[in-house]
DOTI-632820 format. One record per residue (C-alpha): residue in three letters; x, y, z; residue number from 1. Coordinates in steps of 0.5 Angstrom, whole numbers, plus 500, padded with zeros to 3 digits. Layout:
// DOTI-632820
<site r="ala" u="X" v="Y" w="Z" k="NUM"/>
...
***
This chain:
// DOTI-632820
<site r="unk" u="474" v="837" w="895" k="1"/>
<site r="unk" u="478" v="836" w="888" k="2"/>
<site r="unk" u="476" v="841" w="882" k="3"/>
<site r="unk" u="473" v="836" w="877" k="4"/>
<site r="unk" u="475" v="839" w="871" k="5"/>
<site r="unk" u="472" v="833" w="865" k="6"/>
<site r="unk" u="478" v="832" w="862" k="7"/>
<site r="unk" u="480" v="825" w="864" k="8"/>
<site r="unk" u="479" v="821" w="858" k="9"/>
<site r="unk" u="479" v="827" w="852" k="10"/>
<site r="unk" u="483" v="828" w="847" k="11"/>
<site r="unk" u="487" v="834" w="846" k="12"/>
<site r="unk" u="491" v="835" w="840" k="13"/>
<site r="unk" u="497" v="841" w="841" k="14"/>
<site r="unk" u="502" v="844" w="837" k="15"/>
<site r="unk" u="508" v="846" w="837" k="16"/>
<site r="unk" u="510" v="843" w="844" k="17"/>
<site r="unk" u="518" v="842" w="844" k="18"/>
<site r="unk" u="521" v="848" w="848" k="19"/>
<site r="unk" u="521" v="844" w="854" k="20"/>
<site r="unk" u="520" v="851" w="858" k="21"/>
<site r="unk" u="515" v="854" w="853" k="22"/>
<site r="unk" u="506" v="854" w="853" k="23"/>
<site r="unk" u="505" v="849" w="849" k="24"/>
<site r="unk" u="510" v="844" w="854" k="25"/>
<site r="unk" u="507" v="848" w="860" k="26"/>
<site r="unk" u="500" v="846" w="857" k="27"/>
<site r="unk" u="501" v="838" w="855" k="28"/>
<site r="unk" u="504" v="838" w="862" k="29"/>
<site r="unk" u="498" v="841" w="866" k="30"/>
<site r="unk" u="492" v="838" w="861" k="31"/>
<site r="unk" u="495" v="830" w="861" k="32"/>
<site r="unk" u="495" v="831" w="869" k="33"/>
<site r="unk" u="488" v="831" w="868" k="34"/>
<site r="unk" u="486" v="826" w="865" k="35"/>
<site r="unk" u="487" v="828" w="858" k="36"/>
<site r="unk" u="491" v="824" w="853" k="37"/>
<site r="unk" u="496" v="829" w="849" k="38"/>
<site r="unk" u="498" v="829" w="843" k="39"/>
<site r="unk" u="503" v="834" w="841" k="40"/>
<site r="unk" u="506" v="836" w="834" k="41"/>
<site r="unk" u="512" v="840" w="833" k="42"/>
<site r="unk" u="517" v="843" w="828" k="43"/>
<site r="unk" u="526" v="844" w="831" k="44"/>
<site r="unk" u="529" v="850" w="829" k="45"/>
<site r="unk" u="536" v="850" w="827" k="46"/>
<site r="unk" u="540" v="851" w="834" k="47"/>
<site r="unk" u="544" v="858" w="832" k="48"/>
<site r="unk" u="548" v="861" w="838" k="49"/>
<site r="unk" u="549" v="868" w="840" k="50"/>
<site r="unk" u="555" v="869" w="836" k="51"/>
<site r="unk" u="550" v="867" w="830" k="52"/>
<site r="unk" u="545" v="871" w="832" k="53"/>
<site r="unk" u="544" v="878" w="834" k="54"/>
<site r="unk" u="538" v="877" w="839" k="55"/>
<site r="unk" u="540" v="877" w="847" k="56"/>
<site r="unk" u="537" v="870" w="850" k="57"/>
<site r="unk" u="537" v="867" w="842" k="58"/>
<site r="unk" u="541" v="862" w="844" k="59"/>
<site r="unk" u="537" v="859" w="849" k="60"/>
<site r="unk" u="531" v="859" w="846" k="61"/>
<site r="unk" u="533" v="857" w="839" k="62"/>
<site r="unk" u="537" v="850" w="843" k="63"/>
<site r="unk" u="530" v="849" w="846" k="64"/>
<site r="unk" u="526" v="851" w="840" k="65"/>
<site r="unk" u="531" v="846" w="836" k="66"/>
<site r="unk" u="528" v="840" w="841" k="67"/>
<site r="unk" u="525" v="834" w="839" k="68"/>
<site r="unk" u="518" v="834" w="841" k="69"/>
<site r="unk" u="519" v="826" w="844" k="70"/>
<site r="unk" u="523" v="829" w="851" k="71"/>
<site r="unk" u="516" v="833" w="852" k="72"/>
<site r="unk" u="511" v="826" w="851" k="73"/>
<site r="unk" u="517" v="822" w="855" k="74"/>
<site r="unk" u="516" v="827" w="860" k="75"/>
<site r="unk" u="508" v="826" w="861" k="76"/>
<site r="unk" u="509" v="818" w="859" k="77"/>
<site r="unk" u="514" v="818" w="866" k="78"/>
<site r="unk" u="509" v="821" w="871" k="79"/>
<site r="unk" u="503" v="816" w="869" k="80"/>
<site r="unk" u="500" v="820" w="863" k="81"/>
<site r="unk" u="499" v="818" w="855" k="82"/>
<site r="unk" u="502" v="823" w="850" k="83"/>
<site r="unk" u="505" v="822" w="844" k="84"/>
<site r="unk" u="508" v="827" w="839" k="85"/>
<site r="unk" u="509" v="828" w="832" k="86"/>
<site r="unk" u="515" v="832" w="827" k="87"/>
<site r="unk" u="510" v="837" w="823" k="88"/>
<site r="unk" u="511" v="843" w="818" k="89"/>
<site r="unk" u="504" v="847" w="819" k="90"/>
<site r="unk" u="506" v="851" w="814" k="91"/>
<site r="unk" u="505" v="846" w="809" k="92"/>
<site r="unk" u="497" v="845" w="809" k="93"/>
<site r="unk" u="497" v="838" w="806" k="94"/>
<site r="unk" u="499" v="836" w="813" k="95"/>
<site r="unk" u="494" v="837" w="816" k="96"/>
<site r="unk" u="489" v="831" w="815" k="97"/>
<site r="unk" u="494" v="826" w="816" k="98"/>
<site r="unk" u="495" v="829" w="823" k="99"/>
<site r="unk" u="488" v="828" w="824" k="100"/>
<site r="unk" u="488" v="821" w="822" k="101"/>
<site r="unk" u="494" v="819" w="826" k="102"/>
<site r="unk" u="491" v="823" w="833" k="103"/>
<site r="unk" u="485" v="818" w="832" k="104"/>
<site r="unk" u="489" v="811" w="830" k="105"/>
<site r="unk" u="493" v="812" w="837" k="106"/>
<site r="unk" u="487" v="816" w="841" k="107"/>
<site r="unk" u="481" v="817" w="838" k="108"/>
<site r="unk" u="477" v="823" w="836" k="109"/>
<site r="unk" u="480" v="829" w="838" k="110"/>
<site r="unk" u="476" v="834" w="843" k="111"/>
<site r="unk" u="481" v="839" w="844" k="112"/>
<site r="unk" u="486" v="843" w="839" k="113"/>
<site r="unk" u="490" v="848" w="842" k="114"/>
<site r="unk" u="493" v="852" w="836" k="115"/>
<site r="unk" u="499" v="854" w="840" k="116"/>
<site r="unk" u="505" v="853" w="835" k="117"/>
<site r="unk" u="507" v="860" w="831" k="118"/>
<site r="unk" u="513" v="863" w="827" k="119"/>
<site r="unk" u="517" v="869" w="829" k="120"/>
<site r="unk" u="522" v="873" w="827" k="121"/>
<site r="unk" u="523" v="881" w="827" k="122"/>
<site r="unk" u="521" v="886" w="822" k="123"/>
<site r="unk" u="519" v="893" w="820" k="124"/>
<site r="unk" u="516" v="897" w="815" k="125"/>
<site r="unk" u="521" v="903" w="815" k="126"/>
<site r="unk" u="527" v="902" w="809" k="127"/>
<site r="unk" u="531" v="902" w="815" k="128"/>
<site r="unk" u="532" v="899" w="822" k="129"/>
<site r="unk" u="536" v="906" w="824" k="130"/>
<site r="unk" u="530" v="909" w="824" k="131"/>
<site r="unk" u="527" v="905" w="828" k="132"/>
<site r="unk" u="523" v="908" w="833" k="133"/>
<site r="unk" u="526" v="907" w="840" k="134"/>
<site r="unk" u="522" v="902" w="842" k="135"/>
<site r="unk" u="524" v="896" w="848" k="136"/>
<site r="unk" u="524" v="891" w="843" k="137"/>
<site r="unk" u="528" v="894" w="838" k="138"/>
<site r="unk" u="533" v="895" w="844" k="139"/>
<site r="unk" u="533" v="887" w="845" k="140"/>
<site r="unk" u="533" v="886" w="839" k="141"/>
<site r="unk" u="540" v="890" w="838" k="142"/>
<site r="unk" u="537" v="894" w="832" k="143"/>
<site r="unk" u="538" v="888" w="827" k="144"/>
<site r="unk" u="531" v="888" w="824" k="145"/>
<site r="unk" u="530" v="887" w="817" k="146"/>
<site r="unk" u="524" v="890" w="813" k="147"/>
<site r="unk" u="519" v="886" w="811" k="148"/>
<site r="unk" u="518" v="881" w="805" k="149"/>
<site r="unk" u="514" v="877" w="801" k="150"/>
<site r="unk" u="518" v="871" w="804" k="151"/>
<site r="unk" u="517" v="873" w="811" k="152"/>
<site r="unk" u="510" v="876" w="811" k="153"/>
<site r="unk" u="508" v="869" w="808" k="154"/>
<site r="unk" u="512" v="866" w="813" k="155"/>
<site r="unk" u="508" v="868" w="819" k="156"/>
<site r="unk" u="501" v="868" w="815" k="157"/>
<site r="unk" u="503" v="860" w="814" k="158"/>
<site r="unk" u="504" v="858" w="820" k="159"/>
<site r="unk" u="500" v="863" w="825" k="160"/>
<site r="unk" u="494" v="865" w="821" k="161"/>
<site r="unk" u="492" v="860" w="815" k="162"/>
<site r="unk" u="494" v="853" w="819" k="163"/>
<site r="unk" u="489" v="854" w="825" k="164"/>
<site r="unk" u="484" v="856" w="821" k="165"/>
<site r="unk" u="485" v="849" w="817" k="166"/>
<site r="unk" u="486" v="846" w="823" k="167"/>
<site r="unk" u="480" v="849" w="826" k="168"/>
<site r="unk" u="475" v="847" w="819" k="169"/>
<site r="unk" u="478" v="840" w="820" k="170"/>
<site r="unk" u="477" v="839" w="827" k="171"/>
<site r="unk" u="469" v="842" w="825" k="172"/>
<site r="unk" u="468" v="838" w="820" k="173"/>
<site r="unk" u="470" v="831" w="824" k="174"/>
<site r="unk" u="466" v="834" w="830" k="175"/>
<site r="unk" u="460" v="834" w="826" k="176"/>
<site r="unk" u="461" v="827" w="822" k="177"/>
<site r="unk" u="461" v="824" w="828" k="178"/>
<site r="unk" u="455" v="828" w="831" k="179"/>
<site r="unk" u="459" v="829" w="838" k="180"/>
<site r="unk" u="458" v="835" w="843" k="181"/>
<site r="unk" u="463" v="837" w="848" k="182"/>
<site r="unk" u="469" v="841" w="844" k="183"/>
<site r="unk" u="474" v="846" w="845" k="184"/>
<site r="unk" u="478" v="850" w="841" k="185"/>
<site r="unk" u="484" v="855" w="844" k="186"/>
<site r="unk" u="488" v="859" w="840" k="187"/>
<site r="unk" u="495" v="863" w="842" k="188"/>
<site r="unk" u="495" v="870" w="840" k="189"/>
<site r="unk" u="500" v="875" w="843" k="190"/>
<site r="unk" u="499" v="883" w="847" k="191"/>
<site r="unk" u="502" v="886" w="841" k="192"/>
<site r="unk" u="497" v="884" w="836" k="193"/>
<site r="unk" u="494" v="890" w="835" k="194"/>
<site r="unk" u="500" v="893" w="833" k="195"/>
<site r="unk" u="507" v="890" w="833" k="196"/>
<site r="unk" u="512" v="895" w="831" k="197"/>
<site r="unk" u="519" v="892" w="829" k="198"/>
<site r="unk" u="516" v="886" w="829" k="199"/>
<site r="unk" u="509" v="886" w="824" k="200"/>
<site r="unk" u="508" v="881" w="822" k="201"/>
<site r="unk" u="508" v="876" w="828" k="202"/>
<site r="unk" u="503" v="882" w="831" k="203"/>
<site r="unk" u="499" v="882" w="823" k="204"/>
<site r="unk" u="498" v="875" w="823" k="205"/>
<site r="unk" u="496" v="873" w="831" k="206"/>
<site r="unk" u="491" v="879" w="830" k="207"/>
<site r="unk" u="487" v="876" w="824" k="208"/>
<site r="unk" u="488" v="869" w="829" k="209"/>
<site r="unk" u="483" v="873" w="834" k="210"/>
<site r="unk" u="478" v="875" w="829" k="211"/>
<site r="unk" u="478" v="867" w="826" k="212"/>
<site r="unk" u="477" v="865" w="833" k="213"/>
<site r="unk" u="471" v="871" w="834" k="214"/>
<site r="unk" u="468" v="868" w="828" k="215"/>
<site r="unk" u="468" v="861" w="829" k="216"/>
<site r="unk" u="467" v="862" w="836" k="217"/>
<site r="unk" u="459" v="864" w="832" k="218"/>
<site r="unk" u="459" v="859" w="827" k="219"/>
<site r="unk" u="461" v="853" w="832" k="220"/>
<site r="unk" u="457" v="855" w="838" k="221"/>
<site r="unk" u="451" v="851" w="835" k="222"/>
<site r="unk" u="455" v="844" w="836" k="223"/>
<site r="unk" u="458" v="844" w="842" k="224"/>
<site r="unk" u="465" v="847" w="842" k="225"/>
<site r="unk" u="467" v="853" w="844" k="226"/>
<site r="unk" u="472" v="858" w="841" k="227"/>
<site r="unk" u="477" v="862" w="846" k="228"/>
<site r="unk" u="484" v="865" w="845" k="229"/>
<site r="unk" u="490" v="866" w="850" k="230"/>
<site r="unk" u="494" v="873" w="849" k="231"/>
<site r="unk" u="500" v="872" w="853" k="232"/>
<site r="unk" u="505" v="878" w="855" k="233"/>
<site r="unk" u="511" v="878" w="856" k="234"/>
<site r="unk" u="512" v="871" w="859" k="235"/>
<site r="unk" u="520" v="867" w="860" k="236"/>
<site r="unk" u="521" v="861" w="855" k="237"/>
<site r="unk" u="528" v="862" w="854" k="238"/>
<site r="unk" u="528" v="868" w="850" k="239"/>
<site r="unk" u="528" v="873" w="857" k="240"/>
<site r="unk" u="535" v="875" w="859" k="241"/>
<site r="unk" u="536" v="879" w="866" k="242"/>
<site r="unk" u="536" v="885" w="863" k="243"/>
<site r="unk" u="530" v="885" w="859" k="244"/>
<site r="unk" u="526" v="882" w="865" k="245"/>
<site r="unk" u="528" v="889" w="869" k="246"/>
<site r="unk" u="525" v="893" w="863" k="247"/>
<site r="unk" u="519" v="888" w="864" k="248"/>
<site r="unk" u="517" v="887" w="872" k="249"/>
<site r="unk" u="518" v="896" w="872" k="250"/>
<site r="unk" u="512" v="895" w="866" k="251"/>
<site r="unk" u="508" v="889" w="870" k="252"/>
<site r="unk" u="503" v="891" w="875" k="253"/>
<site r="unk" u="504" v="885" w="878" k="254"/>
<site r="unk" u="511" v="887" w="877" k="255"/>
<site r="unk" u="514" v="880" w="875" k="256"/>
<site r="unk" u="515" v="876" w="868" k="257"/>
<site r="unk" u="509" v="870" w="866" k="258"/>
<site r="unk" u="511" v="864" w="866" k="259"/>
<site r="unk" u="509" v="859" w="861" k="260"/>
<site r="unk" u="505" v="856" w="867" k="261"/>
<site r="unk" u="502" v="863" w="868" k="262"/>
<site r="unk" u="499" v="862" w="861" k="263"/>
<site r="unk" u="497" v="855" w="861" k="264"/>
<site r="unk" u="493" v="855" w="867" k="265"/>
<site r="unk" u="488" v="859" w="863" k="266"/>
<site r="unk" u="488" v="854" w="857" k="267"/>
<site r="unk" u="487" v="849" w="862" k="268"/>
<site r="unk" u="480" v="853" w="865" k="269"/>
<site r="unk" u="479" v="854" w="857" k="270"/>
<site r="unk" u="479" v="847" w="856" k="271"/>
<site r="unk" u="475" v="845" w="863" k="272"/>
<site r="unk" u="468" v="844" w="863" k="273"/>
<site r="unk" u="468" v="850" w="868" k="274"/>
<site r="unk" u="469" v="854" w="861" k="275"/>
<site r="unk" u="462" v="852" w="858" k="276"/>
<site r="unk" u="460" v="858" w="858" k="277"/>
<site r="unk" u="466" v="862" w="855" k="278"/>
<site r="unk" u="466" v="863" w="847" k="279"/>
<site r="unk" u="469" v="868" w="843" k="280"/>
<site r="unk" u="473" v="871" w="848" k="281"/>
<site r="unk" u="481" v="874" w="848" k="282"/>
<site r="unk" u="483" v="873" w="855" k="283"/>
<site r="unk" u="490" v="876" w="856" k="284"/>
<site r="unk" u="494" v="874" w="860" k="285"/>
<site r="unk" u="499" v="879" w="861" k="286"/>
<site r="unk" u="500" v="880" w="869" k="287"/>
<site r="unk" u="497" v="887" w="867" k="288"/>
<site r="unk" u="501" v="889" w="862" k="289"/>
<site r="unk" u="495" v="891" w="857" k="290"/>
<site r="unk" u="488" v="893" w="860" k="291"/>
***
């Protein structure tokens, strides 16, 4: 007997779905398989290569980060499914109406908002890099991390933190006008959100996403949408080398590196009906990395 997840003819409304080995890809694939008509957003990066950029693996993350979002819609389109897919800078909040309104002219209201695109780049509080803790990352990073600005706080707070609350308040508000009562809302946080050395301010603003999900998850309940988020570990999409992912499996439980389908799996039981009693949970999925 198949699972029945109740996704067949719902709405689900994912951002940042161009990485073709990213979540959010990963997320649209397994959902439209269910049934679920997908529209995902996306922003390109600027293609940079590894003489451009000192991270080892940025040269394969920044090609499929600098993708157009239309490969990932296509790609569901081939194997039966609906999808479209839209260019949008979330950091801009007067984008987020319109994008509403473009979801429900091609597929209706939306029933699913999966918060998964996010902005990401190294930084410290130390005035310099050299004094940097000996951490992995830091390793991986080659010792390239400036330290934290305005520009770049605000930076990751726009994207990570104030456009899932906005997409969230605007996904309620349309709920509630149309007087519906099935909802699920998933965001994307990360393990290194309590604290994120050489990299705080991605772990600042995903931490403050953990605690929008909490409260909405208390706010929201009363109309039928539940509220979880998603903590992947360390999970390949593009940016892992070989030898990153030795240093990771020996600090894996599970001793391999996650997929973005290890991570998908779990937003698609979130967004399953088999989740209906699930709300204001941070669910890590990190092969035992954090417990």
């Amino acid at each position: 007997m198949m699972l029945d997840t109740g996704l067949i003819g719902k709405t689900a409304l994912i951002t940042g779905a161009n990485n073709a080995m990213g979540i959010g890809a990963a997320a649209a694939r397994m959902l439209a398989a269910e049934g679920a008509h997908i529209f995902l957003t996306y922003k390109r990066g600027a293609f940079r290569d590894a003489a451009q950029k000192a991270e080892p693996g940025s040269a394969l993350y920044s090609q499929l980060s600098a993708a157009s979002g239309e490969s990932i819609a296509d790609e569901i389109r081939q194997h039966g499914g609906t999808a479209e897919a839209l260019e949008v800078d979330l950091s801009d909040p007067h984008v987020i109406a319109p994008l509403f309104d473009h979801v429900e002219a091609r597929f209706g209201a939306v029933d699913i908002l999966i918060n998964n695109a996010a902005h990401s780049t190294a930084d410290t509080f130390l005035p310099s890099a050299d004094a940097l803790v000996n951490t992995h990352s830091v390793q991986w990073l080659g010792g390239n991390v400036p330290t934290l600005t305005q520009e770049s706080h605000d930076a990751h707070f726009a994207v990570n933190t104030r456009a899932p609350a906005l997409m969230m308040i605007e996904f309620a508000r349309r709920f509630v006008a149309r007087g519906a009562s099935w909802g699920r809302i998933i965001n994307l946080t990360t393990d290194g959100s309590p604290a994120f050395p050489s990299e705080i301010a991605y772990g600042a603003s995903k931490h403050a996403l953990e605690s929008y999900t909490r409260a909405a998850a208390l706010e929201l309940g009363q109309f039928g949408i539940t509220v979880n988020a998603v903590s992947p570990g360390a999970t390949q999409t593009g940016w892992i080398t070989a030898e990153m992912e030795a240093d990771i499996v020996r600090a894996t439980p599970l001793r391999r590196v996650g997929s973005a389908e290890d991570v998908a799996e779990v937003i698609r039981f979130l967004a399953s009906n088999q989740a209906r009693w699930m709300t204001g949970q941070i669910i890590h999925a990190n092969g035992g990395q954090r417990v």
